[in-house]
PyMOL Python script that loads the backbone (N, CA, C, O; Angstrom):
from pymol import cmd

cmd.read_pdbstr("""\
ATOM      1  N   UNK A   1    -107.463 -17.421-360.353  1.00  0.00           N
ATOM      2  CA  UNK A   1    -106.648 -16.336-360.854  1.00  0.00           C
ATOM      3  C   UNK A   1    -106.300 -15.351-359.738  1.00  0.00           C
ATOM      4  O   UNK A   1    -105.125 -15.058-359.516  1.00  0.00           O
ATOM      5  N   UNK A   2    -107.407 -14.793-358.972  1.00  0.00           N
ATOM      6  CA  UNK A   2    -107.412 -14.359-357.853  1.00  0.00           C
ATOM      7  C   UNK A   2    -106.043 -14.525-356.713  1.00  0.00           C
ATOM      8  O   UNK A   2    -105.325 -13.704-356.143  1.00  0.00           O
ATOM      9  N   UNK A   3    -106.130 -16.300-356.731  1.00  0.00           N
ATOM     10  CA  UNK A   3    -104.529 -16.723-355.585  1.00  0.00           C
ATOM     11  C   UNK A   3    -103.641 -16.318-355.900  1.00  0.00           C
ATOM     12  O   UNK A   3    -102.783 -15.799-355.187  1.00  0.00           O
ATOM     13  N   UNK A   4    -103.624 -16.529-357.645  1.00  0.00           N
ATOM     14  CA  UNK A   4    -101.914 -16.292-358.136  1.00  0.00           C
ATOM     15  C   UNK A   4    -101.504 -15.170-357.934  1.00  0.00           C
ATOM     16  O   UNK A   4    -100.344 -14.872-357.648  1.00  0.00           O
ATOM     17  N   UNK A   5    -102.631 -14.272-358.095  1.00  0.00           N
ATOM     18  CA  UNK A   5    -102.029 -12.443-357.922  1.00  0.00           C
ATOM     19  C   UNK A   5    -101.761 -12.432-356.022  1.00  0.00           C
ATOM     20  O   UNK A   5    -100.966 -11.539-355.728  1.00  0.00           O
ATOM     21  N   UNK A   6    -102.106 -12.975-355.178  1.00  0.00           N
ATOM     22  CA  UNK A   6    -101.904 -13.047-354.100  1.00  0.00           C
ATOM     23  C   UNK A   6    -100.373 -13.562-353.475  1.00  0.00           C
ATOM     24  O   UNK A   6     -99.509 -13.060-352.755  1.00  0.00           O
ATOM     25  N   UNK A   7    -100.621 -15.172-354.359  1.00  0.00           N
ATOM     26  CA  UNK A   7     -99.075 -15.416-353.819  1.00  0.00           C
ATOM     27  C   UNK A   7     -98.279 -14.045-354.839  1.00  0.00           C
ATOM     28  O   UNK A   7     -97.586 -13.200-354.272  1.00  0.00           O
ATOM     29  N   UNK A   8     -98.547 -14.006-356.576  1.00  0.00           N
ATOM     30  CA  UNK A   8     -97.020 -12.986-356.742  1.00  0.00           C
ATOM     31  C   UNK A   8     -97.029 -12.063-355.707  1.00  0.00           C
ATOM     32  O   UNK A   8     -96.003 -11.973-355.032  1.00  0.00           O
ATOM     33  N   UNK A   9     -98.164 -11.222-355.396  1.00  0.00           N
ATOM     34  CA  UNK A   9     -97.756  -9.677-354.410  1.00  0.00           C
ATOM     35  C   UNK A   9     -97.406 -10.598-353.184  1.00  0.00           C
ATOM     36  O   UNK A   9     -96.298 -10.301-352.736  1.00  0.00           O
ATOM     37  N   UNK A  10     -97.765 -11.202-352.785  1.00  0.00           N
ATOM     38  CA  UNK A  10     -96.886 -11.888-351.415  1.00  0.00           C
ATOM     39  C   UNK A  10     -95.494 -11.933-351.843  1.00  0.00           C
ATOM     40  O   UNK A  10     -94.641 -11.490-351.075  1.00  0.00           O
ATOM     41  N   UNK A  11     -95.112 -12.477-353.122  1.00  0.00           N
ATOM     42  CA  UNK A  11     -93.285 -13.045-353.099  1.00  0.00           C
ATOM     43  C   UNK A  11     -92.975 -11.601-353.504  1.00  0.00           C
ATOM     44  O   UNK A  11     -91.918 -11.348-352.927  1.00  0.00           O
ATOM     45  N   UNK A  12     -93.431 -10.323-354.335  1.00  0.00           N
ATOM     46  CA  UNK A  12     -93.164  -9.586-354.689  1.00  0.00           C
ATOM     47  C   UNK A  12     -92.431  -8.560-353.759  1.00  0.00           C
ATOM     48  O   UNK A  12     -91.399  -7.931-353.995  1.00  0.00           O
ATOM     49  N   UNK A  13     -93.301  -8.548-352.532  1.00  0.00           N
ATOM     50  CA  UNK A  13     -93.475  -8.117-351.078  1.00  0.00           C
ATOM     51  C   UNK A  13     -92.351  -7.909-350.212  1.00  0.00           C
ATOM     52  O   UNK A  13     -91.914  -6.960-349.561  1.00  0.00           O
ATOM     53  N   UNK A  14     -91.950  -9.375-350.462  1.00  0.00           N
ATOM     54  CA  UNK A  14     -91.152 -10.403-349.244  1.00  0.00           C
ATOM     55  C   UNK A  14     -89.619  -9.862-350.178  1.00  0.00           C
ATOM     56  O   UNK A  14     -88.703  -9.383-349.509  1.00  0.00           O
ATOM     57  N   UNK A  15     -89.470  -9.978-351.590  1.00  0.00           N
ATOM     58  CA  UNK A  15     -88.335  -9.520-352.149  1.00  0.00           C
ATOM     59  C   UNK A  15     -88.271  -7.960-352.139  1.00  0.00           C
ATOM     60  O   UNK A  15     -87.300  -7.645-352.828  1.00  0.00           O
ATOM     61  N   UNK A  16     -88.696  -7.208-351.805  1.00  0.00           N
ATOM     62  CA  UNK A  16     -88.548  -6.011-351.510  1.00  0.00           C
ATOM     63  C   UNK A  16     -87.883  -5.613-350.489  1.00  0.00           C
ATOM     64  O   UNK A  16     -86.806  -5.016-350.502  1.00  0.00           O
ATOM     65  N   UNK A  17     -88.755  -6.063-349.231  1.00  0.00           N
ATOM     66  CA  UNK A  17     -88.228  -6.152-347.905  1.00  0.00           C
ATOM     67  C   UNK A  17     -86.745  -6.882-348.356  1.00  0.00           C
ATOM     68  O   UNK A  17     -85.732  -6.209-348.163  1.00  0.00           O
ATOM     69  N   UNK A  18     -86.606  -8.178-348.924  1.00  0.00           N
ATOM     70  CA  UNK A  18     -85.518  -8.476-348.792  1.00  0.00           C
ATOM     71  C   UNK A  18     -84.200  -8.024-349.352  1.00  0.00           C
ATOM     72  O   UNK A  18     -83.176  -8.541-348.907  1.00  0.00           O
ATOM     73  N   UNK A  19     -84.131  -7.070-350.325  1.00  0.00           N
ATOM     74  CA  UNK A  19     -83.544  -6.154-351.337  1.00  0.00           C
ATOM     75  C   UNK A  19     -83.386  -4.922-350.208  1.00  0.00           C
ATOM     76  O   UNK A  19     -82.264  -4.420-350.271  1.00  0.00           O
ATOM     77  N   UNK A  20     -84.098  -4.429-349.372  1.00  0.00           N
ATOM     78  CA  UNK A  20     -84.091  -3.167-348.962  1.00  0.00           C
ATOM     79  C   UNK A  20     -83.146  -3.587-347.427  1.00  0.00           C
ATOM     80  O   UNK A  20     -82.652  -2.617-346.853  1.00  0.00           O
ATOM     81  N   UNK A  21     -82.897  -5.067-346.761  1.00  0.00           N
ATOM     82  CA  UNK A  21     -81.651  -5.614-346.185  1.00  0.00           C
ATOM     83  C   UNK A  21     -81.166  -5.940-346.032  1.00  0.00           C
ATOM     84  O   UNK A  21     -80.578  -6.245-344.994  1.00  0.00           O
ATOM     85  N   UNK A  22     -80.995  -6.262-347.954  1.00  0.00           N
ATOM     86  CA  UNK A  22     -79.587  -6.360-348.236  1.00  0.00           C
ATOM     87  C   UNK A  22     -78.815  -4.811-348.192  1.00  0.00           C
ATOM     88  O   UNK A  22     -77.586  -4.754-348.170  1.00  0.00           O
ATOM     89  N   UNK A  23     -79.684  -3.534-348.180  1.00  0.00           N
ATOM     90  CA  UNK A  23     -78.776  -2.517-348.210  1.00  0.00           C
ATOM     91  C   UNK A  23     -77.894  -2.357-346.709  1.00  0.00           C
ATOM     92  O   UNK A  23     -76.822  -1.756-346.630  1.00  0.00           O
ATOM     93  N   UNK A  24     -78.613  -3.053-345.514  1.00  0.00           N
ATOM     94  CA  UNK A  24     -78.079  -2.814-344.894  1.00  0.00           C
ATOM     95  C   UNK A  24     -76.706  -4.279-344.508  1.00  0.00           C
ATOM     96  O   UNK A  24     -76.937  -5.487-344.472  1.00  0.00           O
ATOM     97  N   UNK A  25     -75.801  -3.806-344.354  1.00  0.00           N
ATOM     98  CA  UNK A  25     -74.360  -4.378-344.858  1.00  0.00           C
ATOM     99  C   UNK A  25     -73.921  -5.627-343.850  1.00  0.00           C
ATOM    100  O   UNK A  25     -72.799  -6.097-343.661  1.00  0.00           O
ATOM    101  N   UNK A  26     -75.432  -6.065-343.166  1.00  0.00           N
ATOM    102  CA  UNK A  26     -74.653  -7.190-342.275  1.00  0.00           C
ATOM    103  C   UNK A  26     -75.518  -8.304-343.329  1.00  0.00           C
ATOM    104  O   UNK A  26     -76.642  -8.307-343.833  1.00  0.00           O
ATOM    105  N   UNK A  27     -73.940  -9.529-343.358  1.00  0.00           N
ATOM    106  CA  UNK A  27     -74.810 -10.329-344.617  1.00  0.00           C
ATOM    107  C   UNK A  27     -76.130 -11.520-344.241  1.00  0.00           C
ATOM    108  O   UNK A  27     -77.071 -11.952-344.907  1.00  0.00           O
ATOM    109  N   UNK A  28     -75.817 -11.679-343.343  1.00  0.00           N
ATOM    110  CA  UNK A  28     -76.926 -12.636-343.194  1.00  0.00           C
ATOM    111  C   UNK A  28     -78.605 -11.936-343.225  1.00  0.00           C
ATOM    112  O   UNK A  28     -79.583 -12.566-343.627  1.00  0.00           O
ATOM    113  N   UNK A  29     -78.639 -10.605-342.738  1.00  0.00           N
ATOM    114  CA  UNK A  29     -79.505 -10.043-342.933  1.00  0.00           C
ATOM    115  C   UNK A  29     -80.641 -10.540-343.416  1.00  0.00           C
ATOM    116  O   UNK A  29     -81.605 -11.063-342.859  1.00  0.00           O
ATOM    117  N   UNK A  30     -80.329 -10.240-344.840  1.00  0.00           N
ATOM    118  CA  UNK A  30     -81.322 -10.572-346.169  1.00  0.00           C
ATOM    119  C   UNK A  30     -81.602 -11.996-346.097  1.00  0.00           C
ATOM    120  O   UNK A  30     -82.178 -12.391-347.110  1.00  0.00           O
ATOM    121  N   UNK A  31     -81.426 -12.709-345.406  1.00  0.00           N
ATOM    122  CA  UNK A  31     -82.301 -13.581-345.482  1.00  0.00           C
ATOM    123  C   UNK A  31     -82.913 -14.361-344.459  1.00  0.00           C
ATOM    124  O   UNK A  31     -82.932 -15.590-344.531  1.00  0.00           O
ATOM    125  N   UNK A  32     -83.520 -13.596-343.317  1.00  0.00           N
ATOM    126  CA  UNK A  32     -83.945 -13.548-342.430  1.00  0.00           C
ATOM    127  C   UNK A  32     -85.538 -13.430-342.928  1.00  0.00           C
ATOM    128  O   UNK A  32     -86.219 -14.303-342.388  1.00  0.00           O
ATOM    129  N   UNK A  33     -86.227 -12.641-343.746  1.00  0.00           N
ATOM    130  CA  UNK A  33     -87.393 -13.314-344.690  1.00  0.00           C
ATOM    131  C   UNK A  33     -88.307 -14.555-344.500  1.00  0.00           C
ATOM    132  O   UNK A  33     -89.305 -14.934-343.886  1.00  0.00           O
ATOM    133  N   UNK A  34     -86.646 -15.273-346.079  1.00  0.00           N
ATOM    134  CA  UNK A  34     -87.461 -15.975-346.274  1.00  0.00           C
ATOM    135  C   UNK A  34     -87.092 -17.577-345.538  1.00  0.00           C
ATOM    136  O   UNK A  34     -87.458 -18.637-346.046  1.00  0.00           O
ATOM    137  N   UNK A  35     -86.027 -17.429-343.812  1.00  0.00           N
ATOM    138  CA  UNK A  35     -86.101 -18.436-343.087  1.00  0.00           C
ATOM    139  C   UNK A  35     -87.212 -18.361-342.167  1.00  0.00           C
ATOM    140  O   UNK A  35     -87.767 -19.371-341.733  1.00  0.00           O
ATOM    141  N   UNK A  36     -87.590 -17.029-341.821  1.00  0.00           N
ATOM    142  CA  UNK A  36     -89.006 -16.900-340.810  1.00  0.00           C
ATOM    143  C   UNK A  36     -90.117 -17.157-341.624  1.00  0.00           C
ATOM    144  O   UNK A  36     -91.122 -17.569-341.045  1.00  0.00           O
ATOM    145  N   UNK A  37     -90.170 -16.974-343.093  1.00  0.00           N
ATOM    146  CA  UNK A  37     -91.663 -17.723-343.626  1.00  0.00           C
ATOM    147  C   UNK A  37     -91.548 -19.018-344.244  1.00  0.00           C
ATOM    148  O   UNK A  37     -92.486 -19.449-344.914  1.00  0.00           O
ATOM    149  N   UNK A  38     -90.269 -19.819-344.053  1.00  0.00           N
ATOM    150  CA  UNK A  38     -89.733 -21.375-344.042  1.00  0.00           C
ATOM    151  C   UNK A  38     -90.659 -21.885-342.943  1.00  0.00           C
ATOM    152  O   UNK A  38     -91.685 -22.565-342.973  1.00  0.00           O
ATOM    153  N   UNK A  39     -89.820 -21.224-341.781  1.00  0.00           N
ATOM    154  CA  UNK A  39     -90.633 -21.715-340.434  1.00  0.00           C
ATOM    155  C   UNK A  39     -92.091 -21.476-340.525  1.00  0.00           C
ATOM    156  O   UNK A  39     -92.699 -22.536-340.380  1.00  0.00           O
ATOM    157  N   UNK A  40     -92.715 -20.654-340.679  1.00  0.00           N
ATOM    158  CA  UNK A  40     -93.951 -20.352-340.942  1.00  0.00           C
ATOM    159  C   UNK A  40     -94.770 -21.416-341.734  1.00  0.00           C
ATOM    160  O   UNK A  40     -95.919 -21.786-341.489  1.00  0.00           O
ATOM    161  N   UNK A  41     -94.250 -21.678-342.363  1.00  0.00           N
ATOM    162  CA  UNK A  41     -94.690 -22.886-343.634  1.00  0.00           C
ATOM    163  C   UNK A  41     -94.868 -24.239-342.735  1.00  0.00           C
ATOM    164  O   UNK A  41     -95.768 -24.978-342.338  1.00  0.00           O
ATOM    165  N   UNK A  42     -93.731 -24.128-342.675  1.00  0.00           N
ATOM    166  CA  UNK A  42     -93.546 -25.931-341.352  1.00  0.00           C
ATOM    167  C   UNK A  42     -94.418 -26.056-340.631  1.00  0.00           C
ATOM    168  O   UNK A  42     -95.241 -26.960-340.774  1.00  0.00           O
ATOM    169  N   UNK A  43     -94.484 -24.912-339.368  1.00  0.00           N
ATOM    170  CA  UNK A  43     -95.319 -24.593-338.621  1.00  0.00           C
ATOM    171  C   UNK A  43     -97.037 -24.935-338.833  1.00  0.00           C
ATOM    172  O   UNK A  43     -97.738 -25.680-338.148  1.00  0.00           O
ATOM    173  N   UNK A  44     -97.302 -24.364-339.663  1.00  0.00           N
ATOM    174  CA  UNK A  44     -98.839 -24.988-340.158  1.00  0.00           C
ATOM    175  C   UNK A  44     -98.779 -25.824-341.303  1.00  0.00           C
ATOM    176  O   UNK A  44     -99.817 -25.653-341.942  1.00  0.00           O
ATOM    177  N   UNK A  45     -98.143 -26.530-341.774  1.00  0.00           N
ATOM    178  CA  UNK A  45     -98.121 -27.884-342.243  1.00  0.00           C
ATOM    179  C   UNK A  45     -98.329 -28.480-340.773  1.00  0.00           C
ATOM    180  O   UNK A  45     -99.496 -28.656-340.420  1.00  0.00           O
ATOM    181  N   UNK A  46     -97.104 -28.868-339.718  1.00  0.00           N
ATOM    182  CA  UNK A  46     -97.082 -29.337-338.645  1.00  0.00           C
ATOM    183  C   UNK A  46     -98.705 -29.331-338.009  1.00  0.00           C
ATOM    184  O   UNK A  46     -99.432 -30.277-337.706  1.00  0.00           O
ATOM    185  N   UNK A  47     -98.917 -27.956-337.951  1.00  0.00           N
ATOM    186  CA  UNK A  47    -100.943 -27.994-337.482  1.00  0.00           C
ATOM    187  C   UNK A  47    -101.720 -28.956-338.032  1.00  0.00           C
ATOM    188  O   UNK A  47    -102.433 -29.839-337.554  1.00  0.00           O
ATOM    189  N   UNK A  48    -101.419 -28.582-339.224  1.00  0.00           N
ATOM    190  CA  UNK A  48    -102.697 -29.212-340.330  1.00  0.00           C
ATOM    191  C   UNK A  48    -102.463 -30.846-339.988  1.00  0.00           C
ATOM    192  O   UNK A  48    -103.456 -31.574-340.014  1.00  0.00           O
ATOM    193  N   UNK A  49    -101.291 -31.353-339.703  1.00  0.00           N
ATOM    194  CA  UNK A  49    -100.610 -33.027-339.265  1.00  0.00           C
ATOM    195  C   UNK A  49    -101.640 -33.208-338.124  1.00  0.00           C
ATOM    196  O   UNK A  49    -102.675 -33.872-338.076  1.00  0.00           O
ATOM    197  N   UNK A  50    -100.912 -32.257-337.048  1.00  0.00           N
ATOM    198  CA  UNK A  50    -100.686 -32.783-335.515  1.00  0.00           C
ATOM    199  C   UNK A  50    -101.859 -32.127-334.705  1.00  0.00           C
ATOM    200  O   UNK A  50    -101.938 -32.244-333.482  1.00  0.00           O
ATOM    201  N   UNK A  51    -102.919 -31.311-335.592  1.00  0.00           N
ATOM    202  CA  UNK A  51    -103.496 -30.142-334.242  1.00  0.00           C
ATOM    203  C   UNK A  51    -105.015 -30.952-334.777  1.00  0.00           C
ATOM    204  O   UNK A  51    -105.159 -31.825-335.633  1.00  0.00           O
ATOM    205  N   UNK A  52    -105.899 -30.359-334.012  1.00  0.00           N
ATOM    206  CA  UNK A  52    -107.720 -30.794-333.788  1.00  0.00           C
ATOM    207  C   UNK A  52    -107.906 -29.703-334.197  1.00  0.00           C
ATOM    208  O   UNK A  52    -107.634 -28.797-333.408  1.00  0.00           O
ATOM    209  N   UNK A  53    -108.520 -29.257-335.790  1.00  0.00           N
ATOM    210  CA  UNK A  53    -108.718 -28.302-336.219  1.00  0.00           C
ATOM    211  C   UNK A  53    -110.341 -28.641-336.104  1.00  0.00           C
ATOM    212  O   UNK A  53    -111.002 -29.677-336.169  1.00  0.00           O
ATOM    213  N   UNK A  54    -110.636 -27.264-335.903  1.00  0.00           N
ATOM    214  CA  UNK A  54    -112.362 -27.370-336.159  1.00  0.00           C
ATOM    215  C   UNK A  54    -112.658 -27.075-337.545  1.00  0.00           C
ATOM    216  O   UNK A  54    -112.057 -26.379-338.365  1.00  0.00           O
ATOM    217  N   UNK A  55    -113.652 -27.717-337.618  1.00  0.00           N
ATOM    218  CA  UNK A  55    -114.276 -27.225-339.241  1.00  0.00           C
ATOM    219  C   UNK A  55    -113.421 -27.479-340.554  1.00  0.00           C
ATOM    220  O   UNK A  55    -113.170 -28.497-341.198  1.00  0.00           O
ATOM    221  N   UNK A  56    -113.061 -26.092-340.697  1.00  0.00           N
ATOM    222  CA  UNK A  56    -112.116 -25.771-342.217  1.00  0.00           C
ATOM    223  C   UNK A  56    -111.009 -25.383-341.950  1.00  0.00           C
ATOM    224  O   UNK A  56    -110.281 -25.079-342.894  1.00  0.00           O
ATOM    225  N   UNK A  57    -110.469 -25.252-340.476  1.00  0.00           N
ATOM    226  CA  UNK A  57    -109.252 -24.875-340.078  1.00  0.00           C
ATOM    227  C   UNK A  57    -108.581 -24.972-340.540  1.00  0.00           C
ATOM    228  O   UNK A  57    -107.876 -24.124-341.088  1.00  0.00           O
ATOM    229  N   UNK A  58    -108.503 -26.187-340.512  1.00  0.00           N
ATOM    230  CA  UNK A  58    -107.315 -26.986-341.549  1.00  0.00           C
ATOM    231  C   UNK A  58    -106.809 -26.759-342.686  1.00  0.00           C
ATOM    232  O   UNK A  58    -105.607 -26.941-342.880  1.00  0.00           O
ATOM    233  N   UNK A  59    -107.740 -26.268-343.759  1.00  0.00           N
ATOM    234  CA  UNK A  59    -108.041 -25.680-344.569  1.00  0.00           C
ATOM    235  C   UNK A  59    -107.207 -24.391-344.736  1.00  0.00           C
ATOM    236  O   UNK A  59    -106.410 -24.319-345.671  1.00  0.00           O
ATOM    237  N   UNK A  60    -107.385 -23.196-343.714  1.00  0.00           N
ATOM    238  CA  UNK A  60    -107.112 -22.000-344.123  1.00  0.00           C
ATOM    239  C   UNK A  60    -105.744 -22.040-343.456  1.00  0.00           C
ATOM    240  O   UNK A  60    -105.058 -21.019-343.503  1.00  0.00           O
ATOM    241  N   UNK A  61    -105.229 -23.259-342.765  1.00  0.00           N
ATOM    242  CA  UNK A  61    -103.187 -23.655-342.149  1.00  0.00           C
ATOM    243  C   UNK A  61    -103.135 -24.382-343.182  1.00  0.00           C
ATOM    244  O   UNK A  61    -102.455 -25.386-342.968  1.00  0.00           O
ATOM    245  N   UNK A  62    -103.638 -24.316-344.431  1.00  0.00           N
ATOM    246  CA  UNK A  62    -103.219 -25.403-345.761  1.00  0.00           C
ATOM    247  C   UNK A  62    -103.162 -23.691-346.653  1.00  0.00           C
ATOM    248  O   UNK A  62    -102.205 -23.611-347.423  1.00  0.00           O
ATOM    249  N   UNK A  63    -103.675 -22.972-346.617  1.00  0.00           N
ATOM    250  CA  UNK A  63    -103.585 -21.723-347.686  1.00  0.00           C
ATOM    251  C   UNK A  63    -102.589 -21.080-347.143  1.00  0.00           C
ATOM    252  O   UNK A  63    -101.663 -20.790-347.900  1.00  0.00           O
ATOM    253  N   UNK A  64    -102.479 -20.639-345.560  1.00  0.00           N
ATOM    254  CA  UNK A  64    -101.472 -19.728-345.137  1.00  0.00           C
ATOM    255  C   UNK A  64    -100.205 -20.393-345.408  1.00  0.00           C
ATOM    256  O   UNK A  64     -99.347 -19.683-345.933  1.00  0.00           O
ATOM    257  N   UNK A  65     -99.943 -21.450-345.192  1.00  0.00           N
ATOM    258  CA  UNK A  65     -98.677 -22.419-345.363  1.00  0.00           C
ATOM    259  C   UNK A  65     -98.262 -21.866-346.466  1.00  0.00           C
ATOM    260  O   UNK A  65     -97.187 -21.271-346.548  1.00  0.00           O
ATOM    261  N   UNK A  66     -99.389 -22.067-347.778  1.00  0.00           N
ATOM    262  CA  UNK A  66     -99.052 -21.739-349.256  1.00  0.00           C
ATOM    263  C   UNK A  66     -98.667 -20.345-349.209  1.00  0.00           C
ATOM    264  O   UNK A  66     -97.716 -19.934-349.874  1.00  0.00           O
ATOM    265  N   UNK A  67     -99.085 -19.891-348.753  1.00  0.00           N
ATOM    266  CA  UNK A  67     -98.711 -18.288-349.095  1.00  0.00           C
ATOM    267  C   UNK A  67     -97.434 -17.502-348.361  1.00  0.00           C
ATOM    268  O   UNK A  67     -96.856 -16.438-348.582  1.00  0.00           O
ATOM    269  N   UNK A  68     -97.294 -18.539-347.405  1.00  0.00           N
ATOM    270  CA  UNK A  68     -95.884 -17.864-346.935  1.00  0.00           C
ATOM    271  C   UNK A  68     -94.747 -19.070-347.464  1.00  0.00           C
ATOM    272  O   UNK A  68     -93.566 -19.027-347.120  1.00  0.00           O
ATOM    273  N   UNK A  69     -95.280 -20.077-348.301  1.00  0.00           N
ATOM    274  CA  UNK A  69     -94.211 -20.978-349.137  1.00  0.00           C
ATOM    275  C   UNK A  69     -93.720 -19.720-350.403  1.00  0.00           C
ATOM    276  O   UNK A  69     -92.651 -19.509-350.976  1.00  0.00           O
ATOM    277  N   UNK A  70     -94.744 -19.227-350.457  1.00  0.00           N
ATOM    278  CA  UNK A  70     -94.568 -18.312-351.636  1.00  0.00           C
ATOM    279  C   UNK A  70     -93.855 -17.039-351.659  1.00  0.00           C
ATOM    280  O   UNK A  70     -93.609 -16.416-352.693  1.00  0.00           O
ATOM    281  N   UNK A  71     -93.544 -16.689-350.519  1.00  0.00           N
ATOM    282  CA  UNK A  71     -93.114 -15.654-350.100  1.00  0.00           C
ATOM    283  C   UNK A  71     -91.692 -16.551-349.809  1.00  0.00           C
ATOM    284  O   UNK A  71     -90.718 -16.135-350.435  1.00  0.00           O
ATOM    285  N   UNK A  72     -91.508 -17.496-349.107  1.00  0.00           N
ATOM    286  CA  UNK A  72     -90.229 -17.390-348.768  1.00  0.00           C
ATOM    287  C   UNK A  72     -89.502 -18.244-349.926  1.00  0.00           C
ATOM    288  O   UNK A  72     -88.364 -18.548-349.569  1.00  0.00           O
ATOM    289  N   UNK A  73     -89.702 -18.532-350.704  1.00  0.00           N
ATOM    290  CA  UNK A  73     -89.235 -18.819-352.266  1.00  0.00           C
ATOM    291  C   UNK A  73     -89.368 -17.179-353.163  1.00  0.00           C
ATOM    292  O   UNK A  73     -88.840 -17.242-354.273  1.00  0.00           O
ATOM    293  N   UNK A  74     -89.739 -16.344-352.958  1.00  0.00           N
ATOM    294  CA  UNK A  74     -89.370 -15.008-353.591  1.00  0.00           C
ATOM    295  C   UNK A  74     -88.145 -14.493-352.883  1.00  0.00           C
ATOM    296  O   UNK A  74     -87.082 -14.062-353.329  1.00  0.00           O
ATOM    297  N   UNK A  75     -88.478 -14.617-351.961  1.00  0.00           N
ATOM    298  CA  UNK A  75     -87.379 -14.286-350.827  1.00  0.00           C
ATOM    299  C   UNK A  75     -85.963 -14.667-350.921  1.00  0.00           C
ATOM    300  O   UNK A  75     -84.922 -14.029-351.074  1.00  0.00           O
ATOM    301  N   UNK A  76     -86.216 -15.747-350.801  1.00  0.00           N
ATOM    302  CA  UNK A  76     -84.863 -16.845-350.811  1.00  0.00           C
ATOM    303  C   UNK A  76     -84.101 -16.601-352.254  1.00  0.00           C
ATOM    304  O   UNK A  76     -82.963 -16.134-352.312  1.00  0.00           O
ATOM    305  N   UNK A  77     -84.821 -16.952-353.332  1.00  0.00           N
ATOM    306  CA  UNK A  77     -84.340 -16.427-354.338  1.00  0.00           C
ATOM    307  C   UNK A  77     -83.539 -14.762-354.497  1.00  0.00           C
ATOM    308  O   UNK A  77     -82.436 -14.555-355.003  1.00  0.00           O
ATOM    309  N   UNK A  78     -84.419 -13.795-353.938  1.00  0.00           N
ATOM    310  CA  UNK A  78     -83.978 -12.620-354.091  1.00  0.00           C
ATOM    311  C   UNK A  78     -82.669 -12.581-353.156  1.00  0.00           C
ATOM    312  O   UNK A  78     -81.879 -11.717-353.535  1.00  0.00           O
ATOM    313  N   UNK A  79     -82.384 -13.068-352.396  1.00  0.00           N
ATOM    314  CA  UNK A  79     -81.400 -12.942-351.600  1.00  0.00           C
ATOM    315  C   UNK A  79     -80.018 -13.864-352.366  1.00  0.00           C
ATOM    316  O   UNK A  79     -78.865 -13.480-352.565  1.00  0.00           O
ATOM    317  N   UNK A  80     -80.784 -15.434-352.734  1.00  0.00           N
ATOM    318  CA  UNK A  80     -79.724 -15.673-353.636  1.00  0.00           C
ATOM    319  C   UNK A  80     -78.969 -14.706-354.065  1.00  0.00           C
ATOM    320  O   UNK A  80     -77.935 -14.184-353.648  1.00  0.00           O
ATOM    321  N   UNK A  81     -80.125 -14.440-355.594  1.00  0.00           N
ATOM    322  CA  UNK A  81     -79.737 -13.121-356.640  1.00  0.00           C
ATOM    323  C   UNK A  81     -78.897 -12.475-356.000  1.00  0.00           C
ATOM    324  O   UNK A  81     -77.723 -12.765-356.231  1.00  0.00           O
ATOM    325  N   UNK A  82     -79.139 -11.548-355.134  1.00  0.00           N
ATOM    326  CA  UNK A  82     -78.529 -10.323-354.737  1.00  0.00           C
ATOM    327  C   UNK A  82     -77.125 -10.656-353.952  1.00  0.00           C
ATOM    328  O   UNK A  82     -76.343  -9.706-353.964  1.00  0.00           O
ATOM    329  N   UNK A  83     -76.679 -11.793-353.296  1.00  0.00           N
ATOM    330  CA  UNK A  83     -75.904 -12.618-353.148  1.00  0.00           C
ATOM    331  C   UNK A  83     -74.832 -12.746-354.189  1.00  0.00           C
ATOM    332  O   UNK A  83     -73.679 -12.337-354.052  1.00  0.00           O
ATOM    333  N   UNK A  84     -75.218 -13.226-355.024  1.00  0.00           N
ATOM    334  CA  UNK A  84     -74.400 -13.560-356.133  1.00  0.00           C
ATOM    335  C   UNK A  84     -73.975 -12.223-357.334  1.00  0.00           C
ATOM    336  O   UNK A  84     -73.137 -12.272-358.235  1.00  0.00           O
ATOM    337  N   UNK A  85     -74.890 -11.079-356.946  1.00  0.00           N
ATOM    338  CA  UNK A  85     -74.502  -9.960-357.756  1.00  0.00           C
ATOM    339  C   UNK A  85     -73.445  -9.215-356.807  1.00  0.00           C
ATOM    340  O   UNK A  85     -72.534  -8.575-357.334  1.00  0.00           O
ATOM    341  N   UNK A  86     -73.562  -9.294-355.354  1.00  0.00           N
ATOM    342  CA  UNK A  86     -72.540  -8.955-354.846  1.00  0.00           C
ATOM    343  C   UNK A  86     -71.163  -9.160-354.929  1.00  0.00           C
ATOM    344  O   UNK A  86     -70.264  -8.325-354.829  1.00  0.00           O
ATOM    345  N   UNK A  87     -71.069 -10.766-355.186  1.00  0.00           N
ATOM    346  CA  UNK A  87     -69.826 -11.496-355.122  1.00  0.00           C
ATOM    347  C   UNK A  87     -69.549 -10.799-356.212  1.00  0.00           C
ATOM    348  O   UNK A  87     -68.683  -9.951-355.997  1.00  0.00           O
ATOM    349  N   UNK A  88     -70.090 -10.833-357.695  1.00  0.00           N
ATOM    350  CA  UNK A  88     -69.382 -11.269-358.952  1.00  0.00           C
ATOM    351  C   UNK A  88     -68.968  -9.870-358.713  1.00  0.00           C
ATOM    352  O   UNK A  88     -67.745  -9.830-358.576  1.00  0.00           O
ATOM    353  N   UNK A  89     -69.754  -8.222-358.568  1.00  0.00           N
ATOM    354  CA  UNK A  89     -68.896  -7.112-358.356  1.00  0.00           C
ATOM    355  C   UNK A  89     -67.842  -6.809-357.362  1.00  0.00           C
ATOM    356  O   UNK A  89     -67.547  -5.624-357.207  1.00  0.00           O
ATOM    357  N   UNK A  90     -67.247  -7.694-356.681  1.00  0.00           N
ATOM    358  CA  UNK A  90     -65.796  -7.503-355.766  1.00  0.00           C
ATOM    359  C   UNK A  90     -64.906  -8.263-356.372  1.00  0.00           C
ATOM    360  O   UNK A  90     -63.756  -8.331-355.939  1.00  0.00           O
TER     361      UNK A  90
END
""", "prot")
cmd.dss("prot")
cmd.show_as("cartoon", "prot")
cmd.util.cbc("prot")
cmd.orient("prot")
């Protein structure tokens, strides 16, 4: 129960930030988010593949992965959204 409240305030987080540039008026902006916690995700998937983790390493580049999957799916979405509320008001 504990994770889930972690990933929502993670995606909760990440759509805030991403809502707060969309105010600022260059469009690609807003979704700068949730492509840096895309990469982020890859990135330690890629570890958890390709690297000599000690111990449980592996392990905690298998949770962070999750948690910035989670974030950049709040993200991505919110930028959708806010995307598409733009268009339909012009």
């Amino acid at each position: 129960m504990r994770f889930i409240l972690i990933l929502t305030a993670v995606a909760i987080a990440v759509a805030i930030v991403t809502y707060l540039l969309h105010k600022i008026k260059i469009r690609w902006m807003k979704y700068t988010p949730a492509v840096l916690l895309l990469l982020l995700t890859l990135l330690m998937i890629m570890m958890t593949q390709f690297g000599f983790g000690e111990g449980m390493q592996d392990l905690a580049w298998i949770v962070i992965a999750i948690i910035s999957f989670a974030g950049a799916l709040g993200g991505g979405i919110t930028a959708l959204v806010l995307e598409w509320l733009s268009r339909k008001r012009s």
